[in-house]
C-alpha positions as CSV (number, residue, x, y, z in Angstrom):
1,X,27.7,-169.6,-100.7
2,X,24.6,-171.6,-100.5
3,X,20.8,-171.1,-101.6
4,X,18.2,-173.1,-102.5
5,X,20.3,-176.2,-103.0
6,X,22.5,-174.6,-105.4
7,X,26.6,-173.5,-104.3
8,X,28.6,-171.4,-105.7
9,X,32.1,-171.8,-105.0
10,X,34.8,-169.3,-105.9
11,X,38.6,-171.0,-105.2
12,X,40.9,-172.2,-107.4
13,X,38.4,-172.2,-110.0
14,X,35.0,-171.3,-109.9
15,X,31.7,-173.5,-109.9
16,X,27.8,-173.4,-109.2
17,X,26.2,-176.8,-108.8
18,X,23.5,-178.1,-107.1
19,X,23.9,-179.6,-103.6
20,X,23.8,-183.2,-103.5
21,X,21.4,-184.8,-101.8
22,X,24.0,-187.6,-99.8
23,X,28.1,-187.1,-99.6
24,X,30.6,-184.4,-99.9
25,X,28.7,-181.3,-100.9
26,X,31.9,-180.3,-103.1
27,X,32.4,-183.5,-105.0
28,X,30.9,-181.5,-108.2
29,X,33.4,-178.2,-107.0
30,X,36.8,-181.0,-106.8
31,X,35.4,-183.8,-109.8
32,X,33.0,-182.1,-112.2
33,X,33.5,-184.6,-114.9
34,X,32.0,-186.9,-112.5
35,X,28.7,-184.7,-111.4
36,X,27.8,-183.4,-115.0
37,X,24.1,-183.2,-114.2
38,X,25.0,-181.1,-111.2
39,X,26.7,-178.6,-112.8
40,X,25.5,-175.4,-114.1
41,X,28.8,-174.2,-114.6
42,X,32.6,-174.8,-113.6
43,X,36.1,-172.9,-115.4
44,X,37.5,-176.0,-115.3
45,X,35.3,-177.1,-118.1
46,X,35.9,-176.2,-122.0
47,X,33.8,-174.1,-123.2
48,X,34.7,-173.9,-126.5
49,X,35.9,-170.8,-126.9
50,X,37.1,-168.9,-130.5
51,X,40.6,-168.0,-131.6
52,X,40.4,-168.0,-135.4
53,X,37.1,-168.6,-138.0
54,X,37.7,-168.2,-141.9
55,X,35.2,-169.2,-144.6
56,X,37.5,-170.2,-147.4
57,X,36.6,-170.6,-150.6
58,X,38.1,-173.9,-152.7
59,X,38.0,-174.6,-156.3
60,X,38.3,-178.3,-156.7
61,X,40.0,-179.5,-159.9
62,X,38.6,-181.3,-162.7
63,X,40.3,-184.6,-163.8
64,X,40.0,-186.8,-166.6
65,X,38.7,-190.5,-166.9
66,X,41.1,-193.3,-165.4
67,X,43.0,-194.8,-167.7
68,X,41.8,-198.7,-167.8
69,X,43.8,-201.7,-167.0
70,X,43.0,-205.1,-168.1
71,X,44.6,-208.4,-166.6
72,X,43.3,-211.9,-167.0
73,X,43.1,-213.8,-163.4
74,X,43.3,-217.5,-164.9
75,X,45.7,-219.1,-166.9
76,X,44.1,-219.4,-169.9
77,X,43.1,-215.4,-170.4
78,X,39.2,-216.5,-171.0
79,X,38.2,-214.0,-167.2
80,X,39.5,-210.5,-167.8
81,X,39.0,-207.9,-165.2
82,X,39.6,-204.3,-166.3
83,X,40.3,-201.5,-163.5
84,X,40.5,-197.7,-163.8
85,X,43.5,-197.1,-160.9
86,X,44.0,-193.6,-161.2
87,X,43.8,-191.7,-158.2
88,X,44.4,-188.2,-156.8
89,X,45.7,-186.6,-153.4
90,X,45.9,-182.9,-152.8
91,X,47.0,-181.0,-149.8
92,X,45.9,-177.4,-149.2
93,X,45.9,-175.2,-145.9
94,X,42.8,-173.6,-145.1
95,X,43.7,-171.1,-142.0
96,X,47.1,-170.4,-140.1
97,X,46.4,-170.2,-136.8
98,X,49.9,-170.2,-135.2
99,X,48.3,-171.3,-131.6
100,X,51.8,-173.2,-130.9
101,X,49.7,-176.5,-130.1
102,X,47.4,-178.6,-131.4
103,X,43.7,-177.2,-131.4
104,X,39.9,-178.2,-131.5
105,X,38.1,-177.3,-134.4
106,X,35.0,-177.1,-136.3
107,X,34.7,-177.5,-140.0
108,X,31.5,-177.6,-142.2
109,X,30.6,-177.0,-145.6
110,X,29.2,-173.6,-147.1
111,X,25.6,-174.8,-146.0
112,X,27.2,-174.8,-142.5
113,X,26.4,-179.0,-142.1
114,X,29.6,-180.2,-140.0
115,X,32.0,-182.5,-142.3
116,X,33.0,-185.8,-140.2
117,X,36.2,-187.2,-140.2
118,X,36.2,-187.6,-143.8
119,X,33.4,-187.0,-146.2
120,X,32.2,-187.6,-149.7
121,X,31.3,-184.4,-151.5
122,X,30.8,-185.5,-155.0
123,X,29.9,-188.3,-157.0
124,X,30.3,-188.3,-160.1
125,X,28.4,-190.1,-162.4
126,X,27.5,-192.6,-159.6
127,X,27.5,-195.5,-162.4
128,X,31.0,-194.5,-163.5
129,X,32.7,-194.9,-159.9
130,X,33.7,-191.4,-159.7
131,X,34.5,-189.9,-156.1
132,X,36.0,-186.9,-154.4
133,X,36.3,-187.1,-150.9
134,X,37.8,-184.7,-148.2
135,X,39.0,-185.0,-144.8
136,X,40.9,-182.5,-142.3
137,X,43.2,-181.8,-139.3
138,X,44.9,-180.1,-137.3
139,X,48.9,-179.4,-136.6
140,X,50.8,-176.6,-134.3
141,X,50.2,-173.6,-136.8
142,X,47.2,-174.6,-139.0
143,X,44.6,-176.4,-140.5
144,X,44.7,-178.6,-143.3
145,X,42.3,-180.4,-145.8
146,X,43.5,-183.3,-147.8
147,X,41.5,-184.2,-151.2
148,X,41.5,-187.9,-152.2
149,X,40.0,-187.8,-155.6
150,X,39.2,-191.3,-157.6
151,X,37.8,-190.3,-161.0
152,X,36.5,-193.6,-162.1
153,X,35.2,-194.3,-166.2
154,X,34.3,-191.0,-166.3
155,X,35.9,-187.3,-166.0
156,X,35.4,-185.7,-162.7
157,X,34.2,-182.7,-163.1
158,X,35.4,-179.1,-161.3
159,X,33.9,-178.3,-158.0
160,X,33.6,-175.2,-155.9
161,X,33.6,-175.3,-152.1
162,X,33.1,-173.3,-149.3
163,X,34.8,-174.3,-145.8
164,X,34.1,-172.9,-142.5
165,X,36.6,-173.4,-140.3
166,X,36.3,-172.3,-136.5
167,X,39.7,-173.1,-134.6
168,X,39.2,-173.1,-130.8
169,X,41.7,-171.9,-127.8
170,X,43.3,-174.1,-124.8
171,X,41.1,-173.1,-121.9
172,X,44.4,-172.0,-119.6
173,X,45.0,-169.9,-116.6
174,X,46.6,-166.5,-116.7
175,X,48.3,-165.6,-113.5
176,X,47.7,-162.2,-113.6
177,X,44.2,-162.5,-114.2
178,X,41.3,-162.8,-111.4
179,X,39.8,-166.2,-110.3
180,X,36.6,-164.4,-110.8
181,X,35.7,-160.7,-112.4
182,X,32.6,-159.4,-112.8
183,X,31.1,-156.2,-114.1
184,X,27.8,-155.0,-115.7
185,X,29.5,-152.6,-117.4
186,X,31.2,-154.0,-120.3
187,X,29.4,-157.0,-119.9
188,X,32.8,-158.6,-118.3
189,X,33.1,-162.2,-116.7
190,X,36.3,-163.9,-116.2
191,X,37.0,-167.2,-114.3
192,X,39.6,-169.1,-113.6
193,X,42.1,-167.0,-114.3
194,X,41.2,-166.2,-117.7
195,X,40.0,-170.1,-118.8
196,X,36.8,-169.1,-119.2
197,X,36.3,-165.3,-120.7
198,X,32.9,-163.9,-121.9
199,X,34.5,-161.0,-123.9
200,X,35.1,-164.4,-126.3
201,X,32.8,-165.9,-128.7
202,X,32.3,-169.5,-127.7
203,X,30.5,-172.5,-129.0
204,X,26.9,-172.5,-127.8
205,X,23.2,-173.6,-128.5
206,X,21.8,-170.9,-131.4
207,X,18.6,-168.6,-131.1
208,X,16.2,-168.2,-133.2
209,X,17.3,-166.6,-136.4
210,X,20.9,-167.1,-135.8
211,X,23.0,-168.8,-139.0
212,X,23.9,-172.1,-137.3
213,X,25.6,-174.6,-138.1
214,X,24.0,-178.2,-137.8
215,X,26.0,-180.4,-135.8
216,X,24.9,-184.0,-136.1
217,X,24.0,-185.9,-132.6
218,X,23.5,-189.7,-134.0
219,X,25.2,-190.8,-137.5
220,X,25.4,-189.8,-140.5
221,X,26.1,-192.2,-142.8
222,X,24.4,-195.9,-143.5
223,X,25.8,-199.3,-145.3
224,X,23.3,-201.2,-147.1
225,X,23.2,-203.5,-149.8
226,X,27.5,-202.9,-150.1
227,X,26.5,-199.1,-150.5
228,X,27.2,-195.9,-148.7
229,X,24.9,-193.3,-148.3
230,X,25.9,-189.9,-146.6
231,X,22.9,-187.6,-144.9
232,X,23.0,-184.0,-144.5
233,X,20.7,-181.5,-142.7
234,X,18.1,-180.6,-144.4
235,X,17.2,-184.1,-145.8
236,X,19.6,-184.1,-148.3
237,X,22.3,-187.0,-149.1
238,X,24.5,-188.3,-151.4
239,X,25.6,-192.0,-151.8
240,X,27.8,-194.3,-153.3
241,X,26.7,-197.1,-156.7
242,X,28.9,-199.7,-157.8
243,X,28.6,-201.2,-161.0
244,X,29.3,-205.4,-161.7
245,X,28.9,-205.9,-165.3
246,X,25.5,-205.2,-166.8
247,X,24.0,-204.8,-162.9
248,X,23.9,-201.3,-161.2
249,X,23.8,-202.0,-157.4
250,X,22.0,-199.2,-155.4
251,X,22.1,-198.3,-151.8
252,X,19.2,-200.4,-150.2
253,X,18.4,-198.5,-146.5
254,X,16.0,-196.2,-145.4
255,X,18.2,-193.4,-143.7
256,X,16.8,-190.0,-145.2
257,X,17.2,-187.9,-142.3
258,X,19.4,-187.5,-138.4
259,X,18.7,-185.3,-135.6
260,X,21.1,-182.4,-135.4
261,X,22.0,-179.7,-132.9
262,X,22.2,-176.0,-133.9
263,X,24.9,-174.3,-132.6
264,X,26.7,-170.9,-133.2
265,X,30.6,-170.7,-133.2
């Protein structure tokens, strides 16, 4: 079907695009990857849509101070260097999912800001090194969030966490469902055989007054002056400070805010 420049196509999958103007008038119908801008929608696309979603409360343990170690590094023993080496890793599993493959997913802190790959969430005592860091992923049955804890010269105190965790389904076709299904009542659209289902909650831009999470769309974190410094929505961040002796060195930049999207999952 045709109107106004726009086609809608109902085949193997389904798709409405705009015409182009010169070439195959199905190129965004076979290759949609390739005609993005053209396409208002195609089944062949992810749409992001929801098989599991926790939030799941974690008590991180306290620690004590790292024991030092000293060493000289010439041979007379005049330059000492001391060290505090201790270090902690825990593994916990936030939601089972039992999808039988490897899934997307979304995971962000209890103020809903998405957590990168991995993220500081504490600093302890920024001029006594301590750290606590977390990053997650994903296997065949569940997701799972490693804790890599350095406590530095001082004790790292407990803290408590809440994760959101939104696991995301395979889009895949279901022979026995339509290539396209529509009714009012219900409100019930299917396409491509059941890869794209609107009975499903799935990722999308949030309305007004909508709890959202804040999913960053440039980066989040800045190296200046051998620092680190970590920004969240909201205009809040914290950062890394290394001590040399007597001299405290600071993170140096000026990153204090990023642009975020607001979605709902």
């Amino acid at each position: 079907m045709e109107d106004g420049g726009k086609c809608l196509l109902i085949g193997d999958e389904m798709a409405i695009w705009d015409e182009p103007t010169s070439g195959d008038k199905f190129a965004p119908y076979k290759h949609p990857e390739q005609h993005l801008k053209a396409v208002y929608f195609h089944s062949k696309n992810d749409y992001y849509a929801e098989a599991a979603a926790a939030s799941v409360p974690v008590t991180h343990s306290a620690y004590p101070a790292s024991a030092p170690s000293t060493w000289a590094n010439d041979f007379y023993g005049l330059i000492t260097i001391t060290i505090y080496p201790d270090t902690y890793t825990v593994s916990r599993v936030l939601l089972t999912h039992n999808l039988g493959y490897v899934p997307k997913f979304l995971i962000a802190d209890e103020n809903y800001n998405e957590l990168p790959a991995s993220a500081p969430i504490q600093y302890a005592n920024n001029e006594q090194g301590g750290t606590r860091f977390v990053r997650h992923y994903a296997t065949t049955t569940q997701i799972v969030q490693v804790e890599y804890v350095v406590p530095g010269i001082g004790a790292m105190a407990s803290l408590s966490k809440t994760y959101r965790v939104v696991v995301f389904r395979k889009p895949q076709a279901d022979p026995s469902k339509p290539v396209f299904q529509a009714k009012r009542a219900g409100n019930v659209l299917i396409a491509g055989r059941g890869k794209v289902d609107y009975s499903e909650k799935h990722l999308r831009l949030a309305e007004t007054g909508e709890t959202v999470f804040h999913m960053p769309t440039e980066p989040v974190y800045d190296i200046n002056n051998g620092q680190v410094r970590y920004v969240r929505s909201g205009g809040f961040w914290i950062e890394s400070v290394t001590v040399r002796g007597a001299t405290v060195v600071r993170y140096g930049g000026s990153l204090t805010s990023v642009d975020y999207l607001s979605v709902v999952a």
